[in-house]
C-alpha positions as CSV (number, residue, x, y, z in Angstrom):
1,X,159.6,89.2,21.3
2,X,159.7,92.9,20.3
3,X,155.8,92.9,19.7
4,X,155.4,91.8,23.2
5,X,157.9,94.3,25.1
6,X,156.0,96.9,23.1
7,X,152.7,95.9,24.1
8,X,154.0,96.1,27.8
9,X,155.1,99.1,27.4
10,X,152.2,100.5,25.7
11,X,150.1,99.5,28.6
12,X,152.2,100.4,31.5
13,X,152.4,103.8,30.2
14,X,148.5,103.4,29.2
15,X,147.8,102.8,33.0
16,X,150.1,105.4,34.3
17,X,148.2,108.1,32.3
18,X,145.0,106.8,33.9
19,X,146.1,106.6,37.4
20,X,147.7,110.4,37.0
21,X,144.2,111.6,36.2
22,X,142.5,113.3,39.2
23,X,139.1,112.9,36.9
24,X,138.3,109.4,38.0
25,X,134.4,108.0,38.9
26,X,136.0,106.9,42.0
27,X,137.3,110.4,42.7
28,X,134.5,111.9,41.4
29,X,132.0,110.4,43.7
30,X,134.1,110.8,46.7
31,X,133.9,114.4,45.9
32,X,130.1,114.4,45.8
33,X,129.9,112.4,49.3
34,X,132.1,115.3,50.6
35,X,130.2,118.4,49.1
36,X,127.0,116.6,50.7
37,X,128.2,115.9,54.0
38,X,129.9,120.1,54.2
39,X,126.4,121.1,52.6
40,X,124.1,119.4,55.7
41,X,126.9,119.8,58.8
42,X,127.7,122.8,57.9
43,X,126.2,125.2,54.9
44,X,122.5,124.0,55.3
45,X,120.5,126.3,57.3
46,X,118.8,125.0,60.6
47,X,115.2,124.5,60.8
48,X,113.1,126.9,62.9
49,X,112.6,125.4,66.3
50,X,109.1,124.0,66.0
51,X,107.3,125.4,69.2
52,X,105.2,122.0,71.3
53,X,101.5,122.1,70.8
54,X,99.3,123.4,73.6
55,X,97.0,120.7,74.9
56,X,93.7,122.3,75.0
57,X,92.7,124.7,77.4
58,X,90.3,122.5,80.0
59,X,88.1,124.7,81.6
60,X,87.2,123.8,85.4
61,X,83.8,122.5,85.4
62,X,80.7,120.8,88.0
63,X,80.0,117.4,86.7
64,X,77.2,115.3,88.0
65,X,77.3,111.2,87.9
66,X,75.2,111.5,84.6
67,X,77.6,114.1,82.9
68,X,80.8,112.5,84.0
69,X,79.8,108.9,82.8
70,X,80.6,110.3,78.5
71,X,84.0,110.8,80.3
72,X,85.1,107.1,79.3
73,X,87.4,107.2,76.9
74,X,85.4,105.8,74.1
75,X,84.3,107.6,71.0
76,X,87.7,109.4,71.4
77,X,85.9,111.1,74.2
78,X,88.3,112.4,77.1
79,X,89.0,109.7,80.1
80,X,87.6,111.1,83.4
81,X,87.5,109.9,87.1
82,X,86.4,111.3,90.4
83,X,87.7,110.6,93.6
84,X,86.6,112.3,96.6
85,X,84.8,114.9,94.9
86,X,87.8,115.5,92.7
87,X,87.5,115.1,88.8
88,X,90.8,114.0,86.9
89,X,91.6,114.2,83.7
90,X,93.5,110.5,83.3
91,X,93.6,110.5,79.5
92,X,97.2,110.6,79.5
93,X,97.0,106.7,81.2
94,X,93.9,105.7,78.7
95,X,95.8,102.5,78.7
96,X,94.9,101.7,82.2
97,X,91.6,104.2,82.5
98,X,90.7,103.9,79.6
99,X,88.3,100.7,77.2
100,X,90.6,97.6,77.6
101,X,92.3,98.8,80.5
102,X,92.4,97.2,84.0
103,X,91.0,100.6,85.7
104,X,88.3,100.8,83.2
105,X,85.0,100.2,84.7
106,X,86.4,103.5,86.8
107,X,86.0,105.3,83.7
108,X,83.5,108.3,84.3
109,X,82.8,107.2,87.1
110,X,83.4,107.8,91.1
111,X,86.4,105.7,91.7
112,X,86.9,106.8,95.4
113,X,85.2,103.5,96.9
114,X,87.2,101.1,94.9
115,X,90.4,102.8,94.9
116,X,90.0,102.5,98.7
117,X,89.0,99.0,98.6
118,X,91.2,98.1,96.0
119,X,88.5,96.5,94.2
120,X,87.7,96.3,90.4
121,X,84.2,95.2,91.2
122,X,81.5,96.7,89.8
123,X,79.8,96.5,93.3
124,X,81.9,99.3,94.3
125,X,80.7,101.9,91.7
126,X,77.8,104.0,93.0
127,X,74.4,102.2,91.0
128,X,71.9,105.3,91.5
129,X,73.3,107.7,89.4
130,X,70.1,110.3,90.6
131,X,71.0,109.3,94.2
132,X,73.6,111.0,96.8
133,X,77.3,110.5,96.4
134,X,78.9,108.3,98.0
135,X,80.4,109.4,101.3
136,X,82.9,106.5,101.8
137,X,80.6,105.7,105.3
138,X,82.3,102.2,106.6
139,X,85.3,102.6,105.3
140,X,88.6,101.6,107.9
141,X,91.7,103.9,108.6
142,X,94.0,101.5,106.3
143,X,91.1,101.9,103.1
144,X,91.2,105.9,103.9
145,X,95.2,105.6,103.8
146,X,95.2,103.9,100.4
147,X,92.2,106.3,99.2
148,X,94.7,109.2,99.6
149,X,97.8,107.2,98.3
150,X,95.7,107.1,95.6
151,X,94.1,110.7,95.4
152,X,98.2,112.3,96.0
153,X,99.6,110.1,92.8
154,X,96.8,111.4,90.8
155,X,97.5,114.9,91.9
156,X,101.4,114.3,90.7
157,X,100.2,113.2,87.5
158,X,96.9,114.6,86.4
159,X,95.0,117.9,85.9
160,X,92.3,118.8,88.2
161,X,89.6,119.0,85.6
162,X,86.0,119.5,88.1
163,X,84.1,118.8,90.9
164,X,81.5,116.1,90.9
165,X,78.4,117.0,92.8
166,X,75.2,114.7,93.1
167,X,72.1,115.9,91.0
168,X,70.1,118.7,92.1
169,X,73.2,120.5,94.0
170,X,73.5,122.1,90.9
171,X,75.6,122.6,87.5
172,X,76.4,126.1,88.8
């Protein structure tokens, strides 16, 4: 019985020299989760602000129904529609201007006619590209009201990028 009372006390005194150490893997990685959580809240320096890129500068242009047609989105090619004249840059919204999207037959193209109409036919696209624009002749008061509804929410949301002319009033 001796041996035994020994052996218990030789481990109980065993285990309380363990416990007393501060040097244990437990302890030690708590330390390192500290250090590394002071290090990045507090000691690491900050990263320089990183400054937005500048969308490219688009320069005003005159496009003609030929030159604005490239404008449709495919071929990672800008997305551009007129209306009234007016050419917007609606690359921002390629998912609805642009291939695929629901406004895509608009897509370098005069939109003012079907905007107005609220058709997505391809009737209401102008066929003679050579030809005069289209001057929205036969259009009602309610289609002219829905034409600038139109023409203001693209002013909100996209950049004036040209004016589209018919051919032979000039690129000047």
């Amino acid at each position: 019985m001796d041996y035994v009372q020994q052996r218990v006390a030789q481990a109980a005194s065993n285990q309380d020299a363990s416990t007393s150490s501060l040097f244990t893997p437990l302890n030690g990685l708590l330390l390192s989760l500290l250090l590394y959580t002071t290090y990045t809240f507090l000691l690491r320096p900050s990263p320089a602000p990183q400054i937005p890129k500048e969308e490219p500068a688009v320069v005003f242009r005159t496009f003609t129904p030929h030159t604005l047609l490239p404008y449709n989105g495919e071929k990672d090619m800008p997305v551009y529609l007129a209306v009234r004249g007016r050419v917007f840059d609606v690359t921002r919204g390629r998912n609805f201007y642009g291939p695929g999207g629901p406004y895509a037959n608009f897509a370098g193209r005069d939109a003012s006619r079907g905007l107005a109409c609220g058709s997505f036919d391809e009737e209401m696209l102008t066929k003679d590209l050579d030809g005069p624009l289209d001057r929205l002749e036969g259009l009602g008061a309610a289609e002219m009201e829905a034409l600038q509804g139109w023409e203001e929410r693209f002013e909100e949301k996209y950049m004036v990028v040209g004016k589209l002319v018919a051919v032979g009033e000039g690129e000047k």
